[in-house]
DRENGUKE-547077 format. One record per atom (N, C-alpha, C): residue in three letters; x, y, z. Coordinates in pm, whole numbers, padded with zeros to 5 digits, always signed. Example, Ala and Ser with C-alpha at 12.3 -4.5 7.8 and 13.67 -1.06 7.14 Angstrom:
ALA+01319-00569+00780ALA+01230-00450+00780ALA+01320-00330+00780SER+01285-00225+00708SER+01367-00106+00714SER+01290+00003+00787
//
This chain:
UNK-01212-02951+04546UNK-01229-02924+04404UNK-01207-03053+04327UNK-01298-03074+04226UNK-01271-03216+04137UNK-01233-03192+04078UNK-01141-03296+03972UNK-01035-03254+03880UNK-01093-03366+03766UNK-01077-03337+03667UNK-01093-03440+03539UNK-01040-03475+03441UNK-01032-03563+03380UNK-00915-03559+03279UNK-00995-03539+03136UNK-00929-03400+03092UNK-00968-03359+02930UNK-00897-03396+02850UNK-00900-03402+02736UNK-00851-03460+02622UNK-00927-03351+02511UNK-00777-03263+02441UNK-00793-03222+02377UNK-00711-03246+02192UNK-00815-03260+02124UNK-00722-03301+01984UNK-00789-03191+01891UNK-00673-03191+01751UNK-00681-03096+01669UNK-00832-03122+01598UNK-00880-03241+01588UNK-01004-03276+01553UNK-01101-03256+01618UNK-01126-03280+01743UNK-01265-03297+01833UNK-01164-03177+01994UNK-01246-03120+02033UNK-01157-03020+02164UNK-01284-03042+02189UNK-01276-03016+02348UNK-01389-03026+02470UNK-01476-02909+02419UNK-01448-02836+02358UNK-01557-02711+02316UNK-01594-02773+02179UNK-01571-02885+02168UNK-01675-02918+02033UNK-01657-02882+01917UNK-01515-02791+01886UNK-01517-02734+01779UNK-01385-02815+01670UNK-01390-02794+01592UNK-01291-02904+01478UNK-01247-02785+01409UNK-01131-02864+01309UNK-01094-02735+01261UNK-01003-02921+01117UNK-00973-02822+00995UNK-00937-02894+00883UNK-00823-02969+00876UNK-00750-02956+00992UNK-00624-03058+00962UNK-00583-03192+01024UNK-00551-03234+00902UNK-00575-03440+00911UNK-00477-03457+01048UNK-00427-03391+01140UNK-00298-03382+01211UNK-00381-03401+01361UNK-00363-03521+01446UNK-00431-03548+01562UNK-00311-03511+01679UNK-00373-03445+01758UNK-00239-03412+01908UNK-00297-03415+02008UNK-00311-03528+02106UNK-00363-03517+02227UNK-00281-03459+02344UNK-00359-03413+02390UNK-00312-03321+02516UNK-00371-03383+02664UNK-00364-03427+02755UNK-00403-03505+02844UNK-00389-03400+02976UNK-00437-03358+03069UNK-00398-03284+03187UNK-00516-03353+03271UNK-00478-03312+03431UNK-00605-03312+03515UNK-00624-03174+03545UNK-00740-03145+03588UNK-00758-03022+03539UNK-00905-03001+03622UNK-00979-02858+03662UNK-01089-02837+03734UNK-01183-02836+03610UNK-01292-02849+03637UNK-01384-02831+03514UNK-01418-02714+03482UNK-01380-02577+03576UNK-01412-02474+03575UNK-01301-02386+03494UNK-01194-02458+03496UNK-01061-02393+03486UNK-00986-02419+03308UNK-01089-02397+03242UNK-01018-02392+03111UNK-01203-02344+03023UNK-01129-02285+02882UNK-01239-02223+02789UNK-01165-02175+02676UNK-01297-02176+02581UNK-01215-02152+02449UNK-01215-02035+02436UNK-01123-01993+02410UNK-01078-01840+02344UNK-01109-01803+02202UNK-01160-01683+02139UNK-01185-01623+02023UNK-01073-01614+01943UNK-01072-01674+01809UNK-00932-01647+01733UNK-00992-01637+01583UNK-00972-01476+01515UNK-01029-01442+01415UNK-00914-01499+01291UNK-01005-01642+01256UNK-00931-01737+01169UNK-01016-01808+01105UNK-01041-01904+01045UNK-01133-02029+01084UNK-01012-02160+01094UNK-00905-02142+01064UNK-00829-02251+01066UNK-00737-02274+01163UNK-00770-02147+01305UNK-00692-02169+01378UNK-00799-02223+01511UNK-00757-02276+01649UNK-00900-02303+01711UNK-00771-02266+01838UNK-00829-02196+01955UNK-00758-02189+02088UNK-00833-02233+02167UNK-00778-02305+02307UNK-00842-02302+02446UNK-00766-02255+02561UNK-00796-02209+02643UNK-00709-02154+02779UNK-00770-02214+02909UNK-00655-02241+02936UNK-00623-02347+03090UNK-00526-02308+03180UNK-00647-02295+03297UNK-00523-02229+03375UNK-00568-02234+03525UNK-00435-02248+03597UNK-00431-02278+03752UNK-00451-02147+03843UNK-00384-02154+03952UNK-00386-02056+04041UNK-00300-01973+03982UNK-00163-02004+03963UNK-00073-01920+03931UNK-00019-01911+03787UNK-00083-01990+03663UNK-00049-01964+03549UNK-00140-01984+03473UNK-00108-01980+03349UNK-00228-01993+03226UNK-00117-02049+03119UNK-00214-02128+03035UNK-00162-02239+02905UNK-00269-02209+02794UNK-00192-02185+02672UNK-00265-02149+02588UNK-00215-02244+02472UNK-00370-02366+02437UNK-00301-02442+02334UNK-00379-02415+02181UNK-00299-02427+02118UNK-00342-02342+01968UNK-00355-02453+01868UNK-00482-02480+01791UNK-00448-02605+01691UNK-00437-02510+01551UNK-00371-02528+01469UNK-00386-02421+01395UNK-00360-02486+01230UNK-00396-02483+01103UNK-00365-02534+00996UNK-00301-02428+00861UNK-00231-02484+00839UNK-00152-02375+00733UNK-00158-02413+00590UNK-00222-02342+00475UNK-00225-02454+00378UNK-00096-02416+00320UNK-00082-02511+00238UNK+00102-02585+00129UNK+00080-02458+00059UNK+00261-02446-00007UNK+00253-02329-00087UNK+00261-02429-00181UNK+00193-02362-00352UNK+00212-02412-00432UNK+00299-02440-00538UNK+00321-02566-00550UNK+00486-02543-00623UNK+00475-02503-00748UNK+00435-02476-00830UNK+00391-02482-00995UNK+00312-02352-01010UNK+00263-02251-00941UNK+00201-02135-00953UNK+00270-02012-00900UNK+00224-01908-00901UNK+00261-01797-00846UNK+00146-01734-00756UNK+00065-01834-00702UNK-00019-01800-00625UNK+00003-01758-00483UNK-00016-01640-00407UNK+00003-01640-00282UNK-00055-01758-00172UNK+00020-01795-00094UNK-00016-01895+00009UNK+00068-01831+00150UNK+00075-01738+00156UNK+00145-01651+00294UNK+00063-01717+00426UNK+00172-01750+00495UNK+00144-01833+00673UNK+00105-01695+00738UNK+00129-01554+00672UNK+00097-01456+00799UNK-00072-01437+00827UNK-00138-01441+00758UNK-00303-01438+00816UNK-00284-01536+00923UNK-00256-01625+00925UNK-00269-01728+01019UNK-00192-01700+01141UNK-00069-01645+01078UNK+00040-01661+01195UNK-00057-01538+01283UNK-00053-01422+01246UNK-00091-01261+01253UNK-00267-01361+01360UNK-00301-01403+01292UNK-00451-01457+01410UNK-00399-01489+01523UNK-00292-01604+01522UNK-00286-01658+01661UNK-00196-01565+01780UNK-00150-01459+01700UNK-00031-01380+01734UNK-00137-01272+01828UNK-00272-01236+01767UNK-00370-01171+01812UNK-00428-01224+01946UNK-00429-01362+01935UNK-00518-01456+02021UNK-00434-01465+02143UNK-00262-01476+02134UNK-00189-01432+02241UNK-00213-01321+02310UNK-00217-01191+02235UNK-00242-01066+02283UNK-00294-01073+02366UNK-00456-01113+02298UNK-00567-01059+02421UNK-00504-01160+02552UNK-00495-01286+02522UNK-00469-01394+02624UNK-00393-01319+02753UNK-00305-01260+02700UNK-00247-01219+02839UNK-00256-01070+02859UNK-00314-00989+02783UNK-00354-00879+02842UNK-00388-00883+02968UNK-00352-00767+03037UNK-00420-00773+03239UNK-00397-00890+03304UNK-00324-00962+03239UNK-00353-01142+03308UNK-00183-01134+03358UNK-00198-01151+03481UNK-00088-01156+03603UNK-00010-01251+03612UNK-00097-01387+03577UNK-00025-01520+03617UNK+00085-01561+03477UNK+00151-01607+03487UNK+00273-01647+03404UNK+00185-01781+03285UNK+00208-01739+03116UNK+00194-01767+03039UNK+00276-01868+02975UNK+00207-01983+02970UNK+00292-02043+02821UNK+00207-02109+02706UNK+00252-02129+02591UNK+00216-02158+02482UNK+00236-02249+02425UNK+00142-02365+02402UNK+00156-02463+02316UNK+00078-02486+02162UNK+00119-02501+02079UNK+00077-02458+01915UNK+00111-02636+01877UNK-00004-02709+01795UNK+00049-02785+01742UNK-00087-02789+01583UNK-00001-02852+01520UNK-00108-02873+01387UNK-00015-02892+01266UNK-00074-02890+01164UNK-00064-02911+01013UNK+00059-02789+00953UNK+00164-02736+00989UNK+00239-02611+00935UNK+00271-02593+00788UNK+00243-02690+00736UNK+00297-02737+00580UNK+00415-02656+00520UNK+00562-02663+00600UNK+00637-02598+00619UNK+00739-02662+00611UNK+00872-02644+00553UNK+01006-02735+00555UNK+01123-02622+00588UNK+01196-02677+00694UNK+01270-02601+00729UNK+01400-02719+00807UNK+01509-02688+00785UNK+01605-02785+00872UNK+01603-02756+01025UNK+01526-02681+01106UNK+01517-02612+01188UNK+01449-02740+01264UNK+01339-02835+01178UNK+01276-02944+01241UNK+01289-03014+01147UNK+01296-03016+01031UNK+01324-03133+00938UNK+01410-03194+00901UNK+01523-03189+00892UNK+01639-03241+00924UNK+01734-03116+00813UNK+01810-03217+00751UNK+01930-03135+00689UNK+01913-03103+00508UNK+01842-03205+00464UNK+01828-03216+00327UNK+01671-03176+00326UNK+01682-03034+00290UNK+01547-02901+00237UNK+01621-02838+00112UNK+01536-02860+00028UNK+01575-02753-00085UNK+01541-02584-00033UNK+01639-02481-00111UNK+01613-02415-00062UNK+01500-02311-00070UNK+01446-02329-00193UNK+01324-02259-00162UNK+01193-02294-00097UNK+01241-02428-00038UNK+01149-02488+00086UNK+01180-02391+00197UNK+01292-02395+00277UNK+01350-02275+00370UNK+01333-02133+00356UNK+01305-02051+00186UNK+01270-01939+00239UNK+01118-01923+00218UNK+01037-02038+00211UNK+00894-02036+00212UNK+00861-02017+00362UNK+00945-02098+00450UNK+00967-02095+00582UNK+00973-01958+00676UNK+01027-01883+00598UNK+01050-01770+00671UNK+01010-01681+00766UNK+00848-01709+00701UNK+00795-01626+00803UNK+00755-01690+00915UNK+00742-01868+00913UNK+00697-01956+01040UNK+00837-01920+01123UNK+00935-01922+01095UNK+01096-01927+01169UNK+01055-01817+01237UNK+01041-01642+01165UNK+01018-01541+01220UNK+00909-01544+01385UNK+00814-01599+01348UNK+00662-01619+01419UNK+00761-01720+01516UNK+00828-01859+01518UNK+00889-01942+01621UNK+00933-01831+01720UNK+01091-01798+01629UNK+01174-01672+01718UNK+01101-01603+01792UNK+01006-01495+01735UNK+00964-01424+01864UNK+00902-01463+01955UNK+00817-01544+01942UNK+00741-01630+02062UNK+00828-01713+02155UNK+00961-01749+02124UNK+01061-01845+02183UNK+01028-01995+02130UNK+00944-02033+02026UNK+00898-02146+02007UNK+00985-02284+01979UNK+01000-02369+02047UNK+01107-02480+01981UNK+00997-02633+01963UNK+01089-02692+01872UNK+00966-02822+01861UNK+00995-02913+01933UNK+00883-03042+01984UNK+00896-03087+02073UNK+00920-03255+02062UNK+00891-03292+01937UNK+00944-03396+01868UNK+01065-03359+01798UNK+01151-03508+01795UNK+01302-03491+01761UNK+01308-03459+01643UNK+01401-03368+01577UNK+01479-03327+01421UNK+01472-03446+01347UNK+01369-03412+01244UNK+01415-03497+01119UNK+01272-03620+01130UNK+01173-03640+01261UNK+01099-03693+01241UNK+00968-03685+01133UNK+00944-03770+01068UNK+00907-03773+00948UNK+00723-03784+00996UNK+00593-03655+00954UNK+00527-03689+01007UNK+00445-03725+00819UNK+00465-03673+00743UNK+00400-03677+00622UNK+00433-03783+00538UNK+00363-03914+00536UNK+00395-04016+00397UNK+00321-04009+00285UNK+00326-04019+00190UNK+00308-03954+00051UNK+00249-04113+00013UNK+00102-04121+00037UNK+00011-04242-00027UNK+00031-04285-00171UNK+00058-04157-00251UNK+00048-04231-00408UNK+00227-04211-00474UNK+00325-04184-00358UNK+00494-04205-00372UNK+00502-04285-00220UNK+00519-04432-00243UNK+00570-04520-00121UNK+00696-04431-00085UNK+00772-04413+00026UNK+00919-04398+00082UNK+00878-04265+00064UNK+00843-04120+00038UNK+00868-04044-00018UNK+00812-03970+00125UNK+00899-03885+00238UNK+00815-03855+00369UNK+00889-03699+00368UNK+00778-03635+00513UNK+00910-03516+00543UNK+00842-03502+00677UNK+00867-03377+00740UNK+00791-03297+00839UNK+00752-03160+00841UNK+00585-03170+00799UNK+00545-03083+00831UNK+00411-03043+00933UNK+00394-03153+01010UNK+00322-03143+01137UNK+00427-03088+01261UNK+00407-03070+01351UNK+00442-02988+01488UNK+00356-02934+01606UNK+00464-03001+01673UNK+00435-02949+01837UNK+00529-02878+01885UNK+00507-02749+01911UNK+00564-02639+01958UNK+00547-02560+02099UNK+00623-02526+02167UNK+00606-02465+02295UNK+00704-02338+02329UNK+00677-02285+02458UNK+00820-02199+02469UNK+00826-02197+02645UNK+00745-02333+02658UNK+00820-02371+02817UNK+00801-02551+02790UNK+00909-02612+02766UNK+00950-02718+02737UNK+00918-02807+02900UNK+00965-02699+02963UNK+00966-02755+03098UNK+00792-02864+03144UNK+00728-02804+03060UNK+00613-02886+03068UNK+00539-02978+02985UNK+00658-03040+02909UNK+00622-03129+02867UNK+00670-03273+02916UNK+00563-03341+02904UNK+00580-03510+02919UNK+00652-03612+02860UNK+00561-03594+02764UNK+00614-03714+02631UNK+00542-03626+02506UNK+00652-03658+02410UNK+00586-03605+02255UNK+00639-03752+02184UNK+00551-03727+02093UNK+00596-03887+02025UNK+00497-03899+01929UNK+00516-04001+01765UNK+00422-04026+01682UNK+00355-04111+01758UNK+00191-04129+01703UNK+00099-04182+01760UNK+00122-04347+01720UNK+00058-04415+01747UNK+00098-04548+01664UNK-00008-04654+01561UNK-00109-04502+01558UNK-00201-04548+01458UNK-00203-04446+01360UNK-00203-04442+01243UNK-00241-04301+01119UNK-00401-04316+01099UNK-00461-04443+01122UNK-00602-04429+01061UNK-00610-04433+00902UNK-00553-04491+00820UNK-00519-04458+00688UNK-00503-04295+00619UNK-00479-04204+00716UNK-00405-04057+00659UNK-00275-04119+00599UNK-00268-03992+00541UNK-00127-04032+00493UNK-00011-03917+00577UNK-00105-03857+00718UNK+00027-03790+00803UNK-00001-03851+00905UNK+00113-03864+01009UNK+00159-03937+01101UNK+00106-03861+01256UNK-00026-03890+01331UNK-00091-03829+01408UNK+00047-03800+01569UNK+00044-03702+01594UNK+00138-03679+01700UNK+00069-03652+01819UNK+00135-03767+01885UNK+00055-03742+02085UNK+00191-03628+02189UNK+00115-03565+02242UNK+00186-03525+02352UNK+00090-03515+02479UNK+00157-03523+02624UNK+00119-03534+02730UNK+00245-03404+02796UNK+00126-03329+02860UNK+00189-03228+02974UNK+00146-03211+03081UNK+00205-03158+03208UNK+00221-03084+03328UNK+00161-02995+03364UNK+00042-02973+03429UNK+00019-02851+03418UNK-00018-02843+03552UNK+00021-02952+03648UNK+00010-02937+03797UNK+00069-02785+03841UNK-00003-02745+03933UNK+00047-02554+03962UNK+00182-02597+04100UNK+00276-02528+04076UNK+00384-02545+04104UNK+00372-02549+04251UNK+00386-02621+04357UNK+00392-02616+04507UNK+00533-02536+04558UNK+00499-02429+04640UNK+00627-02381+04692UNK+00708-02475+04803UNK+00818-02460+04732UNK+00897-02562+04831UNK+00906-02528+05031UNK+00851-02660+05127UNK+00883-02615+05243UNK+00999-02616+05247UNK+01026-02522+05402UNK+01090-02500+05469UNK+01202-02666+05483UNK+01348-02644+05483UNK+01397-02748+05538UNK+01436-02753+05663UNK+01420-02886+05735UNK+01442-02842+05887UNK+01587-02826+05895UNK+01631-02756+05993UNK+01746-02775+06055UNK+01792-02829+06200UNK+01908-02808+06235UNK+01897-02903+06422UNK+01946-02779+06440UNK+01871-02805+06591UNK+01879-02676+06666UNK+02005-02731+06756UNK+02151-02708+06677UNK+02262-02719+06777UNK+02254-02645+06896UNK+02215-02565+06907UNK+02202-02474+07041UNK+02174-02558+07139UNK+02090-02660+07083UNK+02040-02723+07247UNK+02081-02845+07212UNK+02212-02856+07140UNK+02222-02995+07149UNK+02297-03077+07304UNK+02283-03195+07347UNK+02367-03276+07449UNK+02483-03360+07391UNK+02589-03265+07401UNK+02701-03318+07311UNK+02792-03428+07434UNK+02760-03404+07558UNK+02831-03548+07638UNK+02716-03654+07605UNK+02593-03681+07567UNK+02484-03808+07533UNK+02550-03836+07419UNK+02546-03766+07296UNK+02612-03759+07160UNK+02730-03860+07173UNK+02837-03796+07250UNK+02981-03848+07242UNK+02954-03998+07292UNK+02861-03999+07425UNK+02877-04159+07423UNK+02790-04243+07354UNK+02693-04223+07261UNK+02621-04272+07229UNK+02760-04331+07107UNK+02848-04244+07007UNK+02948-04285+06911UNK+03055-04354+06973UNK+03044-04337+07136UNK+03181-04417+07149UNK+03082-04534+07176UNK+02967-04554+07209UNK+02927-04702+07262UNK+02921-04785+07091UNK+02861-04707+06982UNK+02853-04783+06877UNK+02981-04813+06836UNK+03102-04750+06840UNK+03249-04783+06826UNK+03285-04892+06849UNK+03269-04927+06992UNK+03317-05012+07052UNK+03304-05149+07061UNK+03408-05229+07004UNK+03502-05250+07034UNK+03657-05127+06920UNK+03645-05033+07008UNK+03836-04998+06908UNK+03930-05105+06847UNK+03882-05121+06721UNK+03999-05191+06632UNK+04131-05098+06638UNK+04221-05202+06626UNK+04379-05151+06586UNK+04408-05084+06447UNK+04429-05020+06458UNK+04505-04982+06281UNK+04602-04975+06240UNK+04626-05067+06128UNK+04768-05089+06060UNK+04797-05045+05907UNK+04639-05066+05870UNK+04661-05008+05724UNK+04579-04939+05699UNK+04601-04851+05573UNK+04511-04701+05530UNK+04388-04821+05499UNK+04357-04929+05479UNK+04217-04922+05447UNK+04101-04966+05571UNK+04222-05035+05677UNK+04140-04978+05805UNK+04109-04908+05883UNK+04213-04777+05858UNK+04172-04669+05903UNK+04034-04561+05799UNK+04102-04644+05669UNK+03974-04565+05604UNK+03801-04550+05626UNK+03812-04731+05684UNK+03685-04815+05730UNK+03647-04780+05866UNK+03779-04690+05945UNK+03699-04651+06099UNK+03683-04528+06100UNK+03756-04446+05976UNK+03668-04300+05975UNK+03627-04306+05905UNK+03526-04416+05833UNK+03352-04394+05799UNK+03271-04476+05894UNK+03295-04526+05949UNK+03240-04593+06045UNK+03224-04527+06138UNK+03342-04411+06202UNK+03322-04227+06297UNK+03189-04161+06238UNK+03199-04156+06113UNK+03110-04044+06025UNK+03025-04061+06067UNK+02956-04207+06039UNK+02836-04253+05989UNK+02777-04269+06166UNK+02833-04333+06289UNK+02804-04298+06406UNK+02778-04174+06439UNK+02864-04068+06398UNK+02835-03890+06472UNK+02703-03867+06399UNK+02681-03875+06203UNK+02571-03828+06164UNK+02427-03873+06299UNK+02485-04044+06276UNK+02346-04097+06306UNK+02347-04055+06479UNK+02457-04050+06545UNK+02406-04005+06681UNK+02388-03816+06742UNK+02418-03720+06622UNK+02341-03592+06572UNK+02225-03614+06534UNK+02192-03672+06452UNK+02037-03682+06407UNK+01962-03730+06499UNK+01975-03828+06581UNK+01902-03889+06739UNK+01872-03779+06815UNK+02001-03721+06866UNK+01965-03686+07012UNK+01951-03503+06972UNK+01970-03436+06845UNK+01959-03308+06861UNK+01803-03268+06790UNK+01712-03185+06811UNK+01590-03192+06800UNK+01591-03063+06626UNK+01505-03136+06578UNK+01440-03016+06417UNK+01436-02932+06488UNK+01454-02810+06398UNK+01378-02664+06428UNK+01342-02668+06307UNK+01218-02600+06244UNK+01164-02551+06126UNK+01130-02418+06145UNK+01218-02335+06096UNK+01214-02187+06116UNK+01135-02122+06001UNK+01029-01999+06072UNK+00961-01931+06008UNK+01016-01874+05922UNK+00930-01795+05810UNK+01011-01721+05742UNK+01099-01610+05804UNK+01061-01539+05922UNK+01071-01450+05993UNK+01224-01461+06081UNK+01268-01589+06110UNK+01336-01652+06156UNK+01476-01602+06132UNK+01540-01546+06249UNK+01681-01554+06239UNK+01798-01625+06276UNK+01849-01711+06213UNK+01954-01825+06266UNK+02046-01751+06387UNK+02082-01604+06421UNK+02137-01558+06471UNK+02102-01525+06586UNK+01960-01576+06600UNK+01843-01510+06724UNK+01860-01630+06853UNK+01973-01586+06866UNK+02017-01709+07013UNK+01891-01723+07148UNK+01882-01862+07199UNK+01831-01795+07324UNK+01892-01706+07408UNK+02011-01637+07428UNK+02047-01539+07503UNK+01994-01434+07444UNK+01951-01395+07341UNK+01933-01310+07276UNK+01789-01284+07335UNK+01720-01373+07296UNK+01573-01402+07300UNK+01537-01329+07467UNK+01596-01408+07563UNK+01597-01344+07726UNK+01644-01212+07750UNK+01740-01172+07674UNK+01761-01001+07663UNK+01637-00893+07591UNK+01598-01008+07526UNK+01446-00895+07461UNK+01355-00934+07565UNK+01338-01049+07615UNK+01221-01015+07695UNK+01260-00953+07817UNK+01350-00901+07846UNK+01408-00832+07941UNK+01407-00662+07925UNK+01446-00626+07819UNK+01419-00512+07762UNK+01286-00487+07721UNK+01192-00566+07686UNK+01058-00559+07680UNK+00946-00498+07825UNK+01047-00612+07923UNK+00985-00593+08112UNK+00991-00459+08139UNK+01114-00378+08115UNK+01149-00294+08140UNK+01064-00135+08032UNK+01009-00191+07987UNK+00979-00116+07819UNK+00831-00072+07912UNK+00802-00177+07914UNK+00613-00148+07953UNK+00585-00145+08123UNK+00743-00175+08191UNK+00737-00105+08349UNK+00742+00054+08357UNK+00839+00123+08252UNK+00844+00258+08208UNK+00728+00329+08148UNK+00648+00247+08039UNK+00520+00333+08027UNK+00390+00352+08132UNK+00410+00221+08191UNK+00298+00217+08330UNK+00288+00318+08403UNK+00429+00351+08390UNK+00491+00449+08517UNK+00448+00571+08460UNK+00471+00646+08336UNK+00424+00770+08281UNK+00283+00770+08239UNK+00251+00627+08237UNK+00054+00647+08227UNK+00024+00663+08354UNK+00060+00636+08477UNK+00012+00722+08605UNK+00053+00859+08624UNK+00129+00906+08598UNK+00189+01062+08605UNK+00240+01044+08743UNK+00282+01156+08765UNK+00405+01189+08892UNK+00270+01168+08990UNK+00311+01143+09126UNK+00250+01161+09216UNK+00249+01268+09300UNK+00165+01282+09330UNK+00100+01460+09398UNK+00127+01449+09537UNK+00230+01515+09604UNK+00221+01495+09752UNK+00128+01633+09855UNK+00083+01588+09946UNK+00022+01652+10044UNK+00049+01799+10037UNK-00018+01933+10058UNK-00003+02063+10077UNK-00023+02118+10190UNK+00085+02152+10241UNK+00093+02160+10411UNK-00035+02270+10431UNK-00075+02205+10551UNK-00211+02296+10587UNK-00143+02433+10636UNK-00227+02596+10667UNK-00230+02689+10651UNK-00297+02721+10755UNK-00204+02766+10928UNK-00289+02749+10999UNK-00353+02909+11029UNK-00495+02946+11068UNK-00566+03076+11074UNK-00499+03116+11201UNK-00516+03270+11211UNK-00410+03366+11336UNK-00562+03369+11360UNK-00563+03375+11548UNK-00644+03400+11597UNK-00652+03542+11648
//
């Protein structure tokens, strides 16, 4: 199977589709060409794709939220948006077996100390409310550090906050998150992340030594020949120095002369060879007994019946 490397951003995604927010997030994986597609998300400002291995699926969400307005009483509610991508999960893992995670990044236009640091007014925080709500249940945490500043304010020099984000709720697969180190003259701060999405290899078997058959008189002289010459001991730090110098001979003359076993799953550490010769012994005996009742008893002779003359 060939693998390729995609590159997906909030601007340009391998499905060609863009979506309105000045907020760039590359996503980097290797990946089959067969093994990812965009998913339906009844929005226009949200865009999904799904990627996924043998044993899991990744669902990354670019999504844009517009600002509430400070000076009106106009509704600007995050739930259409939130409520789309919340949908786009649904179907995502409906019937779908393999283990899910979620990555969301984009434009949130959202202030909360939760990622922005400590100084939010507070009716910045309960504008927040319903993104916090939408984090919580999903398990969502962000993936750039508290307090990083992605928004600079072109016509107020110094004047920054955070309201871009990269969000997940398996951390475990992420790489690197980090500001990009170009803006392009935006005035928000483009955020790269790189993830994992190699499918998890089950760990082998570790070998063990099959003490059973070890040669513990080869063993013993193999540690007394590396010993030798026996130093005297007078002080604890030469005795300390000849029992690691014991250690380090027994490991290394155990590891020589006693042989791996790599036991099946099936495998019982308890399954001695004596054990082993008693089953095939009880086995001999197992299928000498059915032989014997698949011939049936044997029929002896019926004494002849001699005629009276």
């Amino acid at each position: 199977m060939n693998s390729t490397t995609t590159t997906t951003t909030t601007t340009t995604t391998t499905t060609t589709t863009t979506t309105t927010t000045t907020t760039t997030t590359v996503c980097i994986t290797f990946i089959s060409t067969s093994s990812h597609r965009q998913i339906p998300c009844n929005h226009p400002d949200v865009v999904a794709i799904k990627i996924w291995t043998t044993d899991s699926q990744t669902l990354f969400v670019s999504v844009y939220i517009p600002p509430v307005p400070l000076f009106t009483v106009d509704d600007a509610s995050a739930m259409p948006v939130l409520t789309a991508i919340a949908n786009t999960i649904t179907a995502a893992v409906q019937n779908e077996q393999r283990s899910t995670s979620i990555i969301i990044t984009g434009d949130f236009n959202r202030h909360h100390p939760m990622w922005g640091g400590n100084h939010i007014p507070p009716r910045f925080i309960e504008d927040a409310s319903d993104l916090i709500t939408f984090f919580q249940t999903y398990n969502l945490s962000s993936c750039l550090p508290r307090g990083t500043a992605t928004y600079w304010a072109l016509n107020n020099p110094g004047q920054n906050s955070t309201i871009d984000q990269t969000v997940t709720d398996n951390p475990g697969l992420l790489v690197k998150c980090h500001l990009y180190h170009e803006n392009y003259g935006s005035d928000h701060r483009a955020t790269y992340s790189e993830w994992s999405l190699q499918p998890q290899s089950k760990p082998s078997t570790k070998a063990r030594k099959a003490y059973e058959r070890a040669d513990w008189a080869r063993i013993g002289e193999e540690v007394v020949r590396q010993m030798n010459p026996w130093k005297q001991i007078k002080t604890r730090p030469t005795l300390d120095r000849v029992v690691e110098n014991l250690t380090a001979a027994t490991a290394q003359a155990v590891d020589r002369f006693i042989p791996d076993t790599r036991p099946t799953p099936y495998s019982k550490r308890w399954f001695t060879p004596d054990l082993k010769t008693q089953q095939v012994e009880v086995n001999q005996l197992r299928r000498s007994r059915n032989d014997e009742r698949g011939r049936g008893p044997s029929r002896k002779p019926s004494p002849r019946t001699g005629s009276s003359s």
